[in-house]
DRENPA-3360 file (N, C-alpha, C; in nm, 2 decimals, always signed):
BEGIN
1 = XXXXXXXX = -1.48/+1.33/+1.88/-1.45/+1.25/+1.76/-1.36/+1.13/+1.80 ~ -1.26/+1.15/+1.89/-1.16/+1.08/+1.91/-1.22/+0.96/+2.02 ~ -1.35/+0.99/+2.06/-1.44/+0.90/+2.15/-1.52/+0.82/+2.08 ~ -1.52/+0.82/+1.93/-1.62/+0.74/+1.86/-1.51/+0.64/+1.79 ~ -1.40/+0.62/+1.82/-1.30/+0.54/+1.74/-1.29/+0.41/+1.83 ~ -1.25/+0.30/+1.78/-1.27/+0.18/+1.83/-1.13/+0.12/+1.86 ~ -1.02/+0.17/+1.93/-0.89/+0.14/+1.87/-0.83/+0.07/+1.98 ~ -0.90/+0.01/+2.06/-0.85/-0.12/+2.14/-0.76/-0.22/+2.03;
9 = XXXXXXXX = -0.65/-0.22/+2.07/-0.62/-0.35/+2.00/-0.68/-0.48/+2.03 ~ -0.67/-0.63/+1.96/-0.73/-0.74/+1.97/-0.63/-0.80/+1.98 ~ -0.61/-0.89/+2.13/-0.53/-0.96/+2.20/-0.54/-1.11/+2.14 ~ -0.59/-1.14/+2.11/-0.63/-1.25/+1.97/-0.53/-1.25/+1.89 ~ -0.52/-1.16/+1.81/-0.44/-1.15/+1.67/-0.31/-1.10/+1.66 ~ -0.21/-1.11/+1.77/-0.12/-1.04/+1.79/+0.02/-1.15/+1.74 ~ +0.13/-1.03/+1.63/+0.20/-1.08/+1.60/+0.36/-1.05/+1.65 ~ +0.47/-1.09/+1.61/+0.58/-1.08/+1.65/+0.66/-1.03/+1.48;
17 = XXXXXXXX = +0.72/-0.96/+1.48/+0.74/-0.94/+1.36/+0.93/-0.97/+1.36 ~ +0.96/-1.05/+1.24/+1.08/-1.07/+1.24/+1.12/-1.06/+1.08 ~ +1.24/-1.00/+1.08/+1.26/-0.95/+0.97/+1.44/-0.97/+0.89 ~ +1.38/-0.98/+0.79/+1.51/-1.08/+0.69/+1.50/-1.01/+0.53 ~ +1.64/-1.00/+0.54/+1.67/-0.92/+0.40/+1.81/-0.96/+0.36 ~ +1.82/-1.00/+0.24/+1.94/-1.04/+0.12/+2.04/-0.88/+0.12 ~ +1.99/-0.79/+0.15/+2.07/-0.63/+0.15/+2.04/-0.61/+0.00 ~ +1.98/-0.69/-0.10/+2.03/-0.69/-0.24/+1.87/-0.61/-0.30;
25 = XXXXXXXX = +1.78/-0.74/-0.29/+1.67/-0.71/-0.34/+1.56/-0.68/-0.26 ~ +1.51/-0.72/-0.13/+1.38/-0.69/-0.10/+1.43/-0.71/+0.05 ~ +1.33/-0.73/+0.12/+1.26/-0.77/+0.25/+1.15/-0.86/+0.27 ~ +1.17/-0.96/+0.38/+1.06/-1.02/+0.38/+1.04/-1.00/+0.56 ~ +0.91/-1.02/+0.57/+0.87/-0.98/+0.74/+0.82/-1.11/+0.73 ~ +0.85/-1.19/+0.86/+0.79/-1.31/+0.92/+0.68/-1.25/+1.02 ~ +0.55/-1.27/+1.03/+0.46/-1.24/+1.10/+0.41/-1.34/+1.21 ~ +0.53/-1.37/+1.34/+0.47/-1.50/+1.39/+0.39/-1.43/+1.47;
33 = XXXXXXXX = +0.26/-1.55/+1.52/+0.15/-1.53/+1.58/+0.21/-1.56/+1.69 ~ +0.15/-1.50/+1.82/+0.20/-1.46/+1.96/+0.09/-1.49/+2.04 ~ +0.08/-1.52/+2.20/+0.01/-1.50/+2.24/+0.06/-1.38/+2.34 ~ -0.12/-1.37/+2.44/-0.04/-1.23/+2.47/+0.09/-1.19/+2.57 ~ +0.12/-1.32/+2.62/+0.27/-1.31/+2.72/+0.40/-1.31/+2.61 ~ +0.38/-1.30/+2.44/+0.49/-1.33/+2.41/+0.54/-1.46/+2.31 ~ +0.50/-1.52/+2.41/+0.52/-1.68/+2.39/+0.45/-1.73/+2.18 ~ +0.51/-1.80/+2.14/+0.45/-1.82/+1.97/+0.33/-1.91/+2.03;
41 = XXXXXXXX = +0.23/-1.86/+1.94/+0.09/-1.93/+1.91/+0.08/-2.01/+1.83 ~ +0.11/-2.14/+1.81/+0.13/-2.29/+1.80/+0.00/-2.29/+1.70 ~ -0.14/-2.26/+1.70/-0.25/-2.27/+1.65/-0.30/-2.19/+1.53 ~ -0.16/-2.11/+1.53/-0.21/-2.01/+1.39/-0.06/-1.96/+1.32 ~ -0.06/-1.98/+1.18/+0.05/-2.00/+1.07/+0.09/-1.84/+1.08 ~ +0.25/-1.90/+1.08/+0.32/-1.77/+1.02/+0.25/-1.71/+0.92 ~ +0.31/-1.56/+0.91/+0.22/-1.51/+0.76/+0.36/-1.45/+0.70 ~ +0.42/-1.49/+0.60/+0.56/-1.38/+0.52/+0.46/-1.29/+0.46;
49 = XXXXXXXX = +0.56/-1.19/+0.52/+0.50/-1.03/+0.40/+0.63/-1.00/+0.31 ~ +0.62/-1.00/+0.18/+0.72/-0.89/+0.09/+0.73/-0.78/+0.09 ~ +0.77/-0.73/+0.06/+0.88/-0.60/+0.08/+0.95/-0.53/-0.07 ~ +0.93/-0.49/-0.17/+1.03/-0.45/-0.26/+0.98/-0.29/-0.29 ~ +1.10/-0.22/-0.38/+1.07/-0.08/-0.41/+1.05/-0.11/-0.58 ~ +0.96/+0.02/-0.62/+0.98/+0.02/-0.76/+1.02/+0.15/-0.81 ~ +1.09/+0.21/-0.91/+1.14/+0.33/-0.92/+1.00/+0.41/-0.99 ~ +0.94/+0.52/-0.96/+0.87/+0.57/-1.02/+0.92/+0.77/-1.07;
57 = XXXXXXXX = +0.80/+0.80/-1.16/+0.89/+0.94/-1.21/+0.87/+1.04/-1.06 ~ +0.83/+0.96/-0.96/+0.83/+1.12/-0.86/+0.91/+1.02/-0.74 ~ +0.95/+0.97/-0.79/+1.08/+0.84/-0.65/+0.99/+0.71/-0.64 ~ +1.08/+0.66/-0.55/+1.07/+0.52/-0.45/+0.95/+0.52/-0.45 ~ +0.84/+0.37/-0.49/+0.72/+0.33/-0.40/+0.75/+0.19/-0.37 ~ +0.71/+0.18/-0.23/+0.72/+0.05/-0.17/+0.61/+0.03/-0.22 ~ +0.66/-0.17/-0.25/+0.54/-0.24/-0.30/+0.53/-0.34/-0.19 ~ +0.45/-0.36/-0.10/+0.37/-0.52/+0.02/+0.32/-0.58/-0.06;
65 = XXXXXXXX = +0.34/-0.70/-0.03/+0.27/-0.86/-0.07/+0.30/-0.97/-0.03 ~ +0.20/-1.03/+0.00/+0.19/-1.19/+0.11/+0.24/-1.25/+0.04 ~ +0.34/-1.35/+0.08/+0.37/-1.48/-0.01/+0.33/-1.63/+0.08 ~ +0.29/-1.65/+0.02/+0.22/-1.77/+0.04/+0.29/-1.91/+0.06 ~ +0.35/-1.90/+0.19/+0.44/-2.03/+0.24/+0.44/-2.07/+0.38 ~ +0.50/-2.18/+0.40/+0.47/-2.28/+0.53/+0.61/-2.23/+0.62 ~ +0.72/-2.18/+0.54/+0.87/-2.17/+0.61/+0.93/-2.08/+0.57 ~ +1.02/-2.03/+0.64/+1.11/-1.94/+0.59/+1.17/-1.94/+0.43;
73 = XXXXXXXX = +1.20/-2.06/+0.40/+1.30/-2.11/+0.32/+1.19/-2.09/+0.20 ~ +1.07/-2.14/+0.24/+0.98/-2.16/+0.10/+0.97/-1.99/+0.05 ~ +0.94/-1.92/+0.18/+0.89/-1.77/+0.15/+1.01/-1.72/+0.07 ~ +1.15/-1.73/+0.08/+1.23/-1.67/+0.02/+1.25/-1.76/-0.11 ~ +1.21/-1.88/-0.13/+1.21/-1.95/-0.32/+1.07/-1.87/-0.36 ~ +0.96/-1.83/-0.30/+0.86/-1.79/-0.36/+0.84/-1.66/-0.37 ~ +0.95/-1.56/-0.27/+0.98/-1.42/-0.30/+0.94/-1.32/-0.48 ~ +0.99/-1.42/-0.59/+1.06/-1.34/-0.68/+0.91/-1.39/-0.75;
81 = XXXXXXXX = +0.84/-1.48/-0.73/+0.73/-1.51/-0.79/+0.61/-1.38/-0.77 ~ +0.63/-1.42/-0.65/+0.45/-1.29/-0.53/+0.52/-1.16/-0.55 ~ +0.66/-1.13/-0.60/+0.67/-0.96/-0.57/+0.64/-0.93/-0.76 ~ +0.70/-0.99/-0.85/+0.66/-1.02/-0.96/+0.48/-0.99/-0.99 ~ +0.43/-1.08/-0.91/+0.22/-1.07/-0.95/+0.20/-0.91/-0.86 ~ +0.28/-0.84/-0.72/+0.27/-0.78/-0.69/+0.29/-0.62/-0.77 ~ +0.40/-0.65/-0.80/+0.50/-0.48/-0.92/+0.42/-0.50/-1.03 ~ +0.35/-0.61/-1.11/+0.24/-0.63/-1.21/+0.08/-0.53/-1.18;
89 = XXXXXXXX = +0.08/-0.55/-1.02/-0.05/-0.50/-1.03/-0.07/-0.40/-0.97 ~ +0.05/-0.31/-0.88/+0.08/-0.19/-0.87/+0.08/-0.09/-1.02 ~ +0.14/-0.17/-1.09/+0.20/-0.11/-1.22/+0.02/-0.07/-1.29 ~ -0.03/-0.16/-1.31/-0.19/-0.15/-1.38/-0.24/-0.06/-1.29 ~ -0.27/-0.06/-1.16/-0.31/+0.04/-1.10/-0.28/+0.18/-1.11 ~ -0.15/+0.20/-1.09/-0.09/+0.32/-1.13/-0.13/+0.41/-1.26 ~ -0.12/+0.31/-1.36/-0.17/+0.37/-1.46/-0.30/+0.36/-1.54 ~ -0.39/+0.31/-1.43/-0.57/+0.36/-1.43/-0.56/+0.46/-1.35;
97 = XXXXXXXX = -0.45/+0.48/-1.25/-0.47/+0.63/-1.18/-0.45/+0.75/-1.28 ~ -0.35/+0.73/-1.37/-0.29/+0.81/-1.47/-0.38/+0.82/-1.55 ~ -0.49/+0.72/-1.65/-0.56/+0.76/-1.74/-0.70/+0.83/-1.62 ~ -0.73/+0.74/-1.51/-0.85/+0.85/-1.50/-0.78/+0.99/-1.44 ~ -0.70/+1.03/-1.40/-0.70/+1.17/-1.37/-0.66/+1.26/-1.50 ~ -0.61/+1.18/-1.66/-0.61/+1.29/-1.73/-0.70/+1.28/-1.81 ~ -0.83/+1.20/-1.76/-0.97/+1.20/-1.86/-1.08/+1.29/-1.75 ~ -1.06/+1.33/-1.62/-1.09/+1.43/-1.53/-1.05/+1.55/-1.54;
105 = XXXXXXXX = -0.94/+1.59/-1.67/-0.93/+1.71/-1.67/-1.04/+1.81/-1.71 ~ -1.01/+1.94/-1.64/-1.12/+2.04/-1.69/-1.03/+2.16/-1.72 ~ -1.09/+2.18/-1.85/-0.99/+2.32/-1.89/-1.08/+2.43/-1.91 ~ -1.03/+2.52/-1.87/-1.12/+2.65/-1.86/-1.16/+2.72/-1.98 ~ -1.30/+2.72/-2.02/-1.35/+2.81/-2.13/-1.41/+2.68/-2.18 ~ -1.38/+2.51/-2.17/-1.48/+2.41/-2.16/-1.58/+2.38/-2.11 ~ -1.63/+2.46/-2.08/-1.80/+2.44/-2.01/-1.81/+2.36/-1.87 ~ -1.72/+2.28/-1.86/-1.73/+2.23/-1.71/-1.64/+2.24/-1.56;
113 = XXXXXXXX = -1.57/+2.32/-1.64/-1.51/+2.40/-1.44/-1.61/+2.52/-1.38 ~ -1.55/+2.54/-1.29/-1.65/+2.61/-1.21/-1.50/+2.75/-1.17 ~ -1.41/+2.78/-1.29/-1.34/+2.91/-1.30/-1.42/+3.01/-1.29 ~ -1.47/+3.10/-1.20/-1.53/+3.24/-1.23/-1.45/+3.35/-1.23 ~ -1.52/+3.45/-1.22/-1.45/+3.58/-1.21/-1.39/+3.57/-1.04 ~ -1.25/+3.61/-1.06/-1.23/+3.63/-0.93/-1.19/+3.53/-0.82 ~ -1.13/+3.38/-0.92/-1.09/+3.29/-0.81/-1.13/+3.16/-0.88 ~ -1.08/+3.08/-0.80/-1.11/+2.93/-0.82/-1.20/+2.85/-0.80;
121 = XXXXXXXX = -1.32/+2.91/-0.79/-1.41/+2.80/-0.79/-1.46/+2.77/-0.60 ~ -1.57/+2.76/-0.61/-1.62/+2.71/-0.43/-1.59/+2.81/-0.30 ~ -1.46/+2.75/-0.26/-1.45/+2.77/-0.12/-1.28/+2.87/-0.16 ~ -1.28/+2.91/-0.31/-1.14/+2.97/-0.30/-1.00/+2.86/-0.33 ~ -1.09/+2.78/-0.32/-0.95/+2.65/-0.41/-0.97/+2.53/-0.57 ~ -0.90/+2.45/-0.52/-0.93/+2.34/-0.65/-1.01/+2.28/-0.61 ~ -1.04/+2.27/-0.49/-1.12/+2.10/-0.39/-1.02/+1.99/-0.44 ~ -1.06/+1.89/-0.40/-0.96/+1.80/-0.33/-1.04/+1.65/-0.34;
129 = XXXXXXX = -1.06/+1.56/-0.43/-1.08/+1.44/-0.43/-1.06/+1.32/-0.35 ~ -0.92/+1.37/-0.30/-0.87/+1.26/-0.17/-0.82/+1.15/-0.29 ~ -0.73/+1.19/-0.41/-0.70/+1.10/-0.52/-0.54/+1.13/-0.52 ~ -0.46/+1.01/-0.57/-0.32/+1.02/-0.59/-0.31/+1.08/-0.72 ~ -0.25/+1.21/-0.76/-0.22/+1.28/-0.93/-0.09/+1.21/-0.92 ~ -0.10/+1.15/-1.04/+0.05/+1.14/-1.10/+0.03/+1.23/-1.25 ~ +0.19/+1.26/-1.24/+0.24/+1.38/-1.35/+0.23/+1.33/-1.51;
% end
C-alpha cells in the first residue's frame, strides 16, 4: 500500500514559514516561497494564512484562511476582514453538518435501520460514514 503513495515532496513549491501573533486574537503564518538552498524565491508571492479559534459545544475549533495581501502590514489590516468571511463559513457548514446528521437519523421500529435480533446491524456495529456528528 505504502508503495502506491506518491509522497515525494516538490522542490518547486517550497515554503519557509514565519509566524506572528498579537497574543490577543489570532495568528497569522507568512508563507515565504524558498528555493531549495533556503534562500527566498523572488518569483513567487508571499501567501498570509489566518489562524483564529471558535468556541464550540464540544471545545476549540481552529479556523485557516488566506488573506489576501502584498505585506505583512496589509495581511494584519485585512486579518479581521478574511477571519470574519472565514468563522461565517465554518459556522454555515457546521450547521448543514448538524441538520444533515439529524435528518439521517434512524430510529428503531421505523422501518429503516437494519436493528435485528441480536446486535447491531452488519458486521456487529453502527458502520461508520467517515462523517463529523455534532451533538
Amino acid at each position: 500500500m505504502a508503495a502506491d503513495l506518491d509522497i515525494k515532496m516538490d522542490a518547486t513549491s517550497l515554503y519557509r514559514e514565519e509566524i506572528y501573533t498579537d497574543r490577543r486574537i489570532g495568528t497569522i503564518r507568512a508563507m515565504v516561497p524558498v528555493t531549495t538552498n533556503g534562500d527566498a524565491d523572488r518569483t513567487r508571492d508571499t501567501v498570509f494564512v489566518g489562524e483564529a479559534q471558535i468556541m464550540t459545544q464540544m471545545g476549540p475549533l481552529p479556523v485557516t484562511f488566506e488573506i489576501e495581501a502584498a505585506s505583512l502590514d496589509k495581511a494584519v489590516a485585512g486579518y479581521a476582514g478574511a477571519a470574519k468571511v472565514a468563522i461565517e463559513r465554518t459556522v454555515r457548514e457546521l450547521q448543514d453538518l448538524r441538520r444533515e446528521s439529524a435528518s439521517s437519523l434512524v430510529l428503531p421500529g421505523q422501518g429503516g435501520g437494519s436493528f435485528g435480533p441480536g446486535g447491531m446491524g452488519g458486521a456487529g456495529g453502527l458502520g461508520g460514514g467517515g462523517k463529523i456528528q455534532i451533538p
